[in-house]
KENU-957773 format. One line per field, with one value per residue: residue number from 1; residue in one letter; x, y, z negated of N, C-alpha, C, O, CB in turn. Coordinates in Angstrom, 3 decimals. Glycine has a CB too. Layout:
REM residues N
seq	c(NUM | ...)
type	c(A | ...)
nc1	c(X | ...)
nc2	c(Y | ...)
nc3	c(Z | ...)
cac1	c(X | ...)
cac2	c(Y | ...)
cac3	c(Z | ...)
cc1	c(X | ...)
cc2	c(Y | ...)
cc3	c(Z | ...)
oc1	c(X | ...)
oc2	c(Y | ...)
oc3	c(Z | ...)
cbc1	c(X | ...)
cbc2	c(Y | ...)
cbc3	c(Z | ...)
//
This chain:
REM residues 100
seq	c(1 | 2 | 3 | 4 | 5 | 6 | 7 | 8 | 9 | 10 | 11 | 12 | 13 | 14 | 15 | 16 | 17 | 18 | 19 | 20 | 21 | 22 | 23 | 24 | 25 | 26 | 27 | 28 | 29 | 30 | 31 | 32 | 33 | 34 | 35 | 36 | 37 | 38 | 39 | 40 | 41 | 42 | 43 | 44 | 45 | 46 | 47 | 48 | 49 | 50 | 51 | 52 | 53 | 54 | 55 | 56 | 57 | 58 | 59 | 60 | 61 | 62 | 63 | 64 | 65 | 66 | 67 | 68 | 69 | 70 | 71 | 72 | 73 | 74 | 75 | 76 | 77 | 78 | 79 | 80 | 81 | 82 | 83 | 84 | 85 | 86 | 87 | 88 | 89 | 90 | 91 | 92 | 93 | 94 | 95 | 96 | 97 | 98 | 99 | 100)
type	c(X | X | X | X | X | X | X | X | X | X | X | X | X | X | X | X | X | X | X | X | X | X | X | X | X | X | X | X | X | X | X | X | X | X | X | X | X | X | X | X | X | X | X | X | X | X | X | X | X | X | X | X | X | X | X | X | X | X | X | X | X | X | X | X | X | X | X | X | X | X | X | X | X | X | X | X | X | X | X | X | X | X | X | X | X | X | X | X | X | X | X | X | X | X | X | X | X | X | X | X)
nc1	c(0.847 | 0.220 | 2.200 | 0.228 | -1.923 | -2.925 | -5.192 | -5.800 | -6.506 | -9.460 | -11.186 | -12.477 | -10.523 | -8.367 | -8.855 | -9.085 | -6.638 | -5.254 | -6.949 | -5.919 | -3.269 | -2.932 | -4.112 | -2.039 | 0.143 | -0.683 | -0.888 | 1.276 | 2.921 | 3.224 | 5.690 | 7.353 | 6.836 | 7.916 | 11.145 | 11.052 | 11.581 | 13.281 | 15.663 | 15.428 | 16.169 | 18.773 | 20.176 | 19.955 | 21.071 | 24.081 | 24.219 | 23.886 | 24.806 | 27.729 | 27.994 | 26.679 | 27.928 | 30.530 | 29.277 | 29.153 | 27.846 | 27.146 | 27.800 | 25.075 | 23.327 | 20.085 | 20.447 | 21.590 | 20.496 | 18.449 | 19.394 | 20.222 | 17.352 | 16.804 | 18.682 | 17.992 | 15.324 | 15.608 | 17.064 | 14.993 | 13.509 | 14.491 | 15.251 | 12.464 | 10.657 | 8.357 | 5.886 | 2.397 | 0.314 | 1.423 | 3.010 | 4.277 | 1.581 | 0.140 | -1.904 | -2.470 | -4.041 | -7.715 | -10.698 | -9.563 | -7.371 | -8.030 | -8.013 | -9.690)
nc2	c(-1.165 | 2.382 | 5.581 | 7.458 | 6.110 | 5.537 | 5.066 | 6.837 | 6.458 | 5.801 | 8.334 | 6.673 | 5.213 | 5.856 | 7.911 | 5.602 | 4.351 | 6.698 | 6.802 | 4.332 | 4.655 | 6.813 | 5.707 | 3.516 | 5.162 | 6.162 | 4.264 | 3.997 | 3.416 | 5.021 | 4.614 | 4.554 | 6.917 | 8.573 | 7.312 | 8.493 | 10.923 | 12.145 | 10.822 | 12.676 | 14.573 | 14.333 | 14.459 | 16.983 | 18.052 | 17.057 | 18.274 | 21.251 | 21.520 | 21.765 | 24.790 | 26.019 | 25.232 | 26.650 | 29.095 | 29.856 | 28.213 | 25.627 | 21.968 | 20.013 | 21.806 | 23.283 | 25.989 | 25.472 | 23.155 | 24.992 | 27.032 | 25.051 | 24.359 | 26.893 | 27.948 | 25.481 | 26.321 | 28.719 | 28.175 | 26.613 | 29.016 | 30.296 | 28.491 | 27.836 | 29.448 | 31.307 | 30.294 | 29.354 | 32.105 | 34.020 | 36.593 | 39.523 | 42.325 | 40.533 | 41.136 | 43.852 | 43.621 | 43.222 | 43.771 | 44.655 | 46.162 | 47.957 | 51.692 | 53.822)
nc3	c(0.000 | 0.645 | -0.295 | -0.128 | -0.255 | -2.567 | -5.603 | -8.125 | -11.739 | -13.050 | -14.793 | -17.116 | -17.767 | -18.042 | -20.091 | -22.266 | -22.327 | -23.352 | -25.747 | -27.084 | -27.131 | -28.701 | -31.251 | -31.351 | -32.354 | -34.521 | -36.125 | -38.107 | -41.110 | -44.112 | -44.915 | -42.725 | -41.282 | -43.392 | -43.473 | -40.398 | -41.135 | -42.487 | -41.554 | -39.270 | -40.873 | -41.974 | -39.210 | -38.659 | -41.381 | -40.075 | -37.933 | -39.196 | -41.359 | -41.584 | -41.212 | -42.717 | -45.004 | -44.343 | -44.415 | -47.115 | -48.702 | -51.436 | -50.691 | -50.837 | -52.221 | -53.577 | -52.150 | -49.751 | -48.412 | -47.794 | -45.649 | -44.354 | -42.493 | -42.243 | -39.884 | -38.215 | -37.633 | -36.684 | -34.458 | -32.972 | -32.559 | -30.816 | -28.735 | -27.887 | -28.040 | -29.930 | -29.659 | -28.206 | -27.994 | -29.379 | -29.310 | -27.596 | -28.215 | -29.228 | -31.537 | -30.690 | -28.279 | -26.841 | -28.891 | -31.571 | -30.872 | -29.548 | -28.582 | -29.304)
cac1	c(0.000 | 1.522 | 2.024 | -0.921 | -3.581 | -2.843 | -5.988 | -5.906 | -7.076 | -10.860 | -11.623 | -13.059 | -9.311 | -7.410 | -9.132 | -9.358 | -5.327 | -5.101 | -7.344 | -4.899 | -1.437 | -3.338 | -4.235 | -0.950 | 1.460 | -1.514 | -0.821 | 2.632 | 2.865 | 4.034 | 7.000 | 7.688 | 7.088 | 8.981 | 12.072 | 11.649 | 11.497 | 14.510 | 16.179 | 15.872 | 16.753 | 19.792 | 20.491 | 20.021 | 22.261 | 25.113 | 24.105 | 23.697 | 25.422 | 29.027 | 27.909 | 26.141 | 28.951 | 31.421 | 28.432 | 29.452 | 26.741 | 27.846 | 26.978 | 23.489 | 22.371 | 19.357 | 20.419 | 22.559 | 19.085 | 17.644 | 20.121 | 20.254 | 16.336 | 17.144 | 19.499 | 17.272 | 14.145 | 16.313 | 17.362 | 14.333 | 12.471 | 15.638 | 15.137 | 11.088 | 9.773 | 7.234 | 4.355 | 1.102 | -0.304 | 2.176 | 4.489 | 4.013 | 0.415 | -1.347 | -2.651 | -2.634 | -5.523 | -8.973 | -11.724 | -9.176 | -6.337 | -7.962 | -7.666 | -10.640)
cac2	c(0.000 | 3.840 | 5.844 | 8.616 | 5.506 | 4.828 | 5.159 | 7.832 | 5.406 | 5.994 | 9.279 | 6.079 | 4.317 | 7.282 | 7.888 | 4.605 | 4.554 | 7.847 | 6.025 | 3.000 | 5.258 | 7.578 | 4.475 | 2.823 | 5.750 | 6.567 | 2.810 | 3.927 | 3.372 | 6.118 | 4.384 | 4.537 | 8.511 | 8.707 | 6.657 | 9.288 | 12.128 | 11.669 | 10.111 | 13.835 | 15.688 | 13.545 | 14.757 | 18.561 | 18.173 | 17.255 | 19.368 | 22.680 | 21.334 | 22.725 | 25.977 | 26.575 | 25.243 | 27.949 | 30.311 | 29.865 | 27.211 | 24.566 | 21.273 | 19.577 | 22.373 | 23.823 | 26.822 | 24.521 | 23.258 | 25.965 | 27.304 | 23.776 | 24.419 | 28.235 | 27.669 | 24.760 | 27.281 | 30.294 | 27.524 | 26.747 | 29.678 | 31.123 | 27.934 | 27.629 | 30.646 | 31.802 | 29.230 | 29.807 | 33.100 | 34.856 | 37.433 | 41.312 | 42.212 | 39.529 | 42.028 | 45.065 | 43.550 | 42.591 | 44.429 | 45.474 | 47.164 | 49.184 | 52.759 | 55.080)
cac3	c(0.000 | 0.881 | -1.665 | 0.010 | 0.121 | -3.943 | -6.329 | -9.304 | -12.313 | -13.642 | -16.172 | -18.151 | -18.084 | -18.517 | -21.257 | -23.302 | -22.647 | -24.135 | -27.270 | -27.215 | -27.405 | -30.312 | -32.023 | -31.985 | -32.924 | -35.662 | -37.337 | -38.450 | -42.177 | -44.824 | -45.110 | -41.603 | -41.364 | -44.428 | -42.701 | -39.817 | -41.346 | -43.634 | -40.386 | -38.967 | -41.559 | -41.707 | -37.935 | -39.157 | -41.533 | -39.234 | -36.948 | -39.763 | -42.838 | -41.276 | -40.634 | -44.020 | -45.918 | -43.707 | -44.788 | -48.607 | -50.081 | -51.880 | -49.946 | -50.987 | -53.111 | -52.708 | -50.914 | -48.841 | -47.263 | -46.801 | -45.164 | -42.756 | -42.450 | -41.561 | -38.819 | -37.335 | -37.489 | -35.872 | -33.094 | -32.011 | -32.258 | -29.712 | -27.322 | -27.539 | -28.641 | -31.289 | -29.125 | -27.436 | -28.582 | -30.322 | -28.583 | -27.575 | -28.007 | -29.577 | -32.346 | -29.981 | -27.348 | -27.508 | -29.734 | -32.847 | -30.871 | -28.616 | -29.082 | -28.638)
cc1	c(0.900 | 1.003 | 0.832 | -2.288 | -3.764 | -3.851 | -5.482 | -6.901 | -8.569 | -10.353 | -11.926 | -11.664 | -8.371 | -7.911 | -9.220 | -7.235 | -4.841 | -5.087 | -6.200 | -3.471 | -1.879 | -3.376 | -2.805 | -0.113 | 0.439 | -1.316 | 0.703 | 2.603 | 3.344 | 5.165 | 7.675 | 7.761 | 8.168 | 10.635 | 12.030 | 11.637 | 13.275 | 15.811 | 17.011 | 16.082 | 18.353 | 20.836 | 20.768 | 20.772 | 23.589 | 25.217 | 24.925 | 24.663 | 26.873 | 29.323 | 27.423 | 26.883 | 29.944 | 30.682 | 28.697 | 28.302 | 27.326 | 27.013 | 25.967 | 22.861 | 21.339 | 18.961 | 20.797 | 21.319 | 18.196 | 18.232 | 20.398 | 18.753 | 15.799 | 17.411 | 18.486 | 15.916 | 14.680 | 16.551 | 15.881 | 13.178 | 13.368 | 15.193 | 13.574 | 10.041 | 9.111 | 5.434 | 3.699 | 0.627 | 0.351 | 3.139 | 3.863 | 2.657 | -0.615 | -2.150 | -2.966 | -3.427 | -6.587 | -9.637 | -10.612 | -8.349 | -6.624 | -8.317 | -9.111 | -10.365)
cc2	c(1.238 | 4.228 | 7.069 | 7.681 | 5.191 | 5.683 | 5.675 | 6.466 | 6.542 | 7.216 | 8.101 | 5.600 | 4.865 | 7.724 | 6.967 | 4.447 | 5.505 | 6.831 | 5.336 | 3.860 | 5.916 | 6.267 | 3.528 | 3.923 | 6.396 | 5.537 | 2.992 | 4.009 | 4.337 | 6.046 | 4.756 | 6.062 | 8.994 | 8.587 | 7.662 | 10.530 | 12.450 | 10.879 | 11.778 | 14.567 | 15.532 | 13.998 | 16.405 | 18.997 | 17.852 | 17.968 | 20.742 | 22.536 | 22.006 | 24.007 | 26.409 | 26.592 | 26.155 | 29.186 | 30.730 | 29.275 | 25.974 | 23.218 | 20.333 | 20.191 | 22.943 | 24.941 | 26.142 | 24.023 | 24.063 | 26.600 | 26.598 | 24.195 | 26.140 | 28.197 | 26.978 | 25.757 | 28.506 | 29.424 | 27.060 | 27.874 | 30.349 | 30.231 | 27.506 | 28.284 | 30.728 | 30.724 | 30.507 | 31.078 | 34.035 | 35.384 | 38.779 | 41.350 | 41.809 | 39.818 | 42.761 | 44.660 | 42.574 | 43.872 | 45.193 | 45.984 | 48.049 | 50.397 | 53.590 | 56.784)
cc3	c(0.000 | -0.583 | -1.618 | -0.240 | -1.625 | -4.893 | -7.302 | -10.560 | -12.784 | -14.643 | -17.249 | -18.745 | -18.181 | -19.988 | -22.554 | -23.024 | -23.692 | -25.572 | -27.502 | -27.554 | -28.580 | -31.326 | -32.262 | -32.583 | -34.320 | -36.840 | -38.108 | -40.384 | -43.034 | -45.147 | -44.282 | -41.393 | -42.438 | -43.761 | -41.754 | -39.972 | -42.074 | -42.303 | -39.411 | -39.388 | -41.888 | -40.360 | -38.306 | -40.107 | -41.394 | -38.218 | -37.580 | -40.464 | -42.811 | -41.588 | -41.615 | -44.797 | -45.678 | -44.136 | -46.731 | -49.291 | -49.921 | -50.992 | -51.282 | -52.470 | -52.206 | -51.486 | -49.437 | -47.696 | -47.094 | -45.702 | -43.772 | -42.104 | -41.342 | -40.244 | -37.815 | -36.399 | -36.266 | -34.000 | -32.435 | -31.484 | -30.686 | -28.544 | -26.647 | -27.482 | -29.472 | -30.962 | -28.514 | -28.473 | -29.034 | -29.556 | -28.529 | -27.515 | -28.230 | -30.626 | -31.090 | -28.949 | -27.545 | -28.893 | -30.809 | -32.564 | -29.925 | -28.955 | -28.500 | -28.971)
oc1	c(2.034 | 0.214 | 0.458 | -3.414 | -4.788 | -3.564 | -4.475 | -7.802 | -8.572 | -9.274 | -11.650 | -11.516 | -7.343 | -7.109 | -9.389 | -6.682 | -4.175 | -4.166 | -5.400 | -2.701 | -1.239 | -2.463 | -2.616 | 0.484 | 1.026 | -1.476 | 1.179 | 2.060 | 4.381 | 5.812 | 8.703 | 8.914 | 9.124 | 11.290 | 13.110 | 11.680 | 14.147 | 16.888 | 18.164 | 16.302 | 19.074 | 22.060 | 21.893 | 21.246 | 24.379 | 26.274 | 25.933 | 25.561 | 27.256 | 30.379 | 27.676 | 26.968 | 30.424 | 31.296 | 28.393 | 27.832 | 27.801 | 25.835 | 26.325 | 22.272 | 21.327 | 18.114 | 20.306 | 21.220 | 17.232 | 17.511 | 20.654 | 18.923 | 15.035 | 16.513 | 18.109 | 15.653 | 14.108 | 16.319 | 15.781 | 12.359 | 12.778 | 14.805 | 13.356 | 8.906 | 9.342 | 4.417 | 3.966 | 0.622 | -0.259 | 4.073 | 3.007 | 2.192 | -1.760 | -3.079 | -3.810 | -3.703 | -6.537 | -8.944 | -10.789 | -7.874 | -5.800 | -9.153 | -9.354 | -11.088)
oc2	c(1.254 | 3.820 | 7.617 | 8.154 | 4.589 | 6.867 | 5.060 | 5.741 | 7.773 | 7.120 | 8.450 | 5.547 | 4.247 | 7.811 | 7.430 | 4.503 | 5.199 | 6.328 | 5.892 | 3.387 | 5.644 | 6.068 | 2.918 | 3.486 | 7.147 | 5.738 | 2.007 | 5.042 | 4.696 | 6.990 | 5.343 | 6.489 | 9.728 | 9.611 | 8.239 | 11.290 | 13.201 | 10.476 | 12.037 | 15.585 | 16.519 | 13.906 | 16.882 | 20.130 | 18.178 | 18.257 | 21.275 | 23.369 | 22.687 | 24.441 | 27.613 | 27.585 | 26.639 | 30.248 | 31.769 | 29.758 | 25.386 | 23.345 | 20.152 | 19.626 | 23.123 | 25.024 | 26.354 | 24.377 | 23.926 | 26.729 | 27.056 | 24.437 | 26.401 | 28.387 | 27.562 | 25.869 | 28.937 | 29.863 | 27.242 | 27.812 | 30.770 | 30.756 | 27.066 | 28.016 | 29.733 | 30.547 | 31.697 | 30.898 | 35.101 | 34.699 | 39.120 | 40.473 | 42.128 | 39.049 | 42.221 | 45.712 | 41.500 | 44.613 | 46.408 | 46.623 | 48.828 | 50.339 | 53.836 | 57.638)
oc3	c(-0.479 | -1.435 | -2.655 | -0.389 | -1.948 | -5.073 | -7.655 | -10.136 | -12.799 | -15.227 | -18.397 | -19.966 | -18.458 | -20.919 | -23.682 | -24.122 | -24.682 | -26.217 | -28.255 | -28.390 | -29.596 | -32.127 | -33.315 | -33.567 | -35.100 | -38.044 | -38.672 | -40.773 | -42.474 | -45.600 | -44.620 | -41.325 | -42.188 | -43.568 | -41.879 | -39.004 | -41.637 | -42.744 | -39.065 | -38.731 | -42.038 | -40.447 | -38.158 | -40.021 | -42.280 | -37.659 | -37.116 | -40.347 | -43.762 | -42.050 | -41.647 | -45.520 | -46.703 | -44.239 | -47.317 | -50.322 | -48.949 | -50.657 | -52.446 | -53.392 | -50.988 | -50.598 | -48.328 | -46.521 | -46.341 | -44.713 | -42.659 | -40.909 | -40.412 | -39.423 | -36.799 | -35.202 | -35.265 | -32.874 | -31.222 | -30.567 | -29.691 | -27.500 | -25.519 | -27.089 | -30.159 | -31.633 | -28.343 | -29.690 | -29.108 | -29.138 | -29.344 | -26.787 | -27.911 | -30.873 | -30.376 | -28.373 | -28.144 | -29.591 | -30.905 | -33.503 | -29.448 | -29.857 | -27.319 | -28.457)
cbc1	c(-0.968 | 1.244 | 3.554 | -0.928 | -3.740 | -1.173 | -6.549 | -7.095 | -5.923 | -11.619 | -13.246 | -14.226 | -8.980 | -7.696 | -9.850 | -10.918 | -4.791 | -6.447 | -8.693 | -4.764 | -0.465 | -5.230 | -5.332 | -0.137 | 2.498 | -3.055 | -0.826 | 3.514 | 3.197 | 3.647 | 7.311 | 6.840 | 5.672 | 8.670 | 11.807 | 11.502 | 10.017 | 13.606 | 14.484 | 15.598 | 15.943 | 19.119 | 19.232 | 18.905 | 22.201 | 25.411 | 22.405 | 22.436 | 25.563 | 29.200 | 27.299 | 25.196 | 29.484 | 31.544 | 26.524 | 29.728 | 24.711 | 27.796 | 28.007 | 23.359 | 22.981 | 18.975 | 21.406 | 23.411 | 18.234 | 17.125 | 20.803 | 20.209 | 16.045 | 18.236 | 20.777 | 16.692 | 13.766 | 18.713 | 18.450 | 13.994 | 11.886 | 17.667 | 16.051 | 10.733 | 9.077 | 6.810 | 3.064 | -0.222 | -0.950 | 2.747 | 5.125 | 4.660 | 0.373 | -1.085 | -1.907 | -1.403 | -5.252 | -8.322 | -12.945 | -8.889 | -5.043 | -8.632 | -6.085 | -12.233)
cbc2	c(-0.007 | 5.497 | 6.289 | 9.503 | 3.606 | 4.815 | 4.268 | 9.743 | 4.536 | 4.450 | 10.422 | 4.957 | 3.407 | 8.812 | 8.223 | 2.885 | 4.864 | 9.171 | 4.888 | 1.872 | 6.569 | 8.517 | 3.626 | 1.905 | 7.146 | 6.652 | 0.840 | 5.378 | 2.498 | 6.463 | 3.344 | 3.709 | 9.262 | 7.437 | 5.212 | 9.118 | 12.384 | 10.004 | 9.078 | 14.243 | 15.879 | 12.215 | 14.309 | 19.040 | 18.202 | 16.423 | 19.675 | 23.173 | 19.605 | 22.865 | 26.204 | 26.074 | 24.084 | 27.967 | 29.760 | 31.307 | 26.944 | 24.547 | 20.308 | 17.683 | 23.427 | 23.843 | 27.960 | 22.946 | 22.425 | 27.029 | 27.328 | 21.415 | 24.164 | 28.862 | 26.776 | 23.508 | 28.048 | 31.003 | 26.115 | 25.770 | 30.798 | 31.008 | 26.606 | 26.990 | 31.085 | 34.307 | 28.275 | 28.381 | 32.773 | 34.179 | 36.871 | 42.301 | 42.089 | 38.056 | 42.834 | 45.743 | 43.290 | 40.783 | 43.199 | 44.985 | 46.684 | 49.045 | 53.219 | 54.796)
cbc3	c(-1.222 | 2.543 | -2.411 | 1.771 | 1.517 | -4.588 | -6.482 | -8.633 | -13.675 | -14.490 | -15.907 | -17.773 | -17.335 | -17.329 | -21.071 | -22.783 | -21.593 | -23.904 | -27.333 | -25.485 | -26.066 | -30.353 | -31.238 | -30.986 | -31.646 | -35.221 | -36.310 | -37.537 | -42.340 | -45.810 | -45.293 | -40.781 | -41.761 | -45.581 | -42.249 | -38.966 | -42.335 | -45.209 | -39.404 | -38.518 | -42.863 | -41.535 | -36.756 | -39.600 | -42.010 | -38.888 | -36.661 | -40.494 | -43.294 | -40.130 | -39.460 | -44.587 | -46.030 | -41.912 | -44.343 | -49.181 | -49.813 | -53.677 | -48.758 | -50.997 | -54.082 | -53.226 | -51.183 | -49.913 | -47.311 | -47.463 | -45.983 | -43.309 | -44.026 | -42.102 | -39.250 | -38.330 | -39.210 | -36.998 | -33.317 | -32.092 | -33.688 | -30.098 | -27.364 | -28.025 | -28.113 | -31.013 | -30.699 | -27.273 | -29.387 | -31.510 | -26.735 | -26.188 | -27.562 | -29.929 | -33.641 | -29.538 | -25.914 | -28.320 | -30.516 | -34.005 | -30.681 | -27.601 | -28.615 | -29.223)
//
């Protein structure tokens, strides 16, 4: 079969996939979130932990992670931005910033 004559699957079977992938990454146990959470914070502080300790906090005090937590935060707001909604304007239009 070409690849122009190839069938788009059903709205019904696109959708019960969907269900099926929510439903399995939903069965993950608290242990298991636990394990990756603690997995990536682990990653953040080899990433940060350098650069905080060169900053003058002692390593695994509490400034020390905030400090890893900081850094991480500053990096992605630099490579992803602030998200949907939020940038120049998003007070200033619509009903409460317009000026009469």
């Amino acid at each position: 079969m070409s690849f122009s004559k190839r069938r788009l699957p059903s709205p019904a079977a696109a959708g019960a996939l969907l269900c099926l992938a929510l439903a399995t990454t939903a069965c993950s146990t608290p242990q298991e979130r636990a394990a990756q959470k603690q997995a990536e914070m682990g990653n953040l502080m080899q990433i940060y932990g350098p650069a905080c300790s060169r900053l003058g906090y002692a390593v695994d005090s509490d400034q020390w992670r905030s400090c890893i937590l900081s850094l991480s935060t500053k990096d992605e707001m630099q490579r992803y931005g602030p998200g949907p909604g939020w940038g120049p304007g998003y007070w200033g239009g619509g009903y409460w910033g317009r000026r009469w």
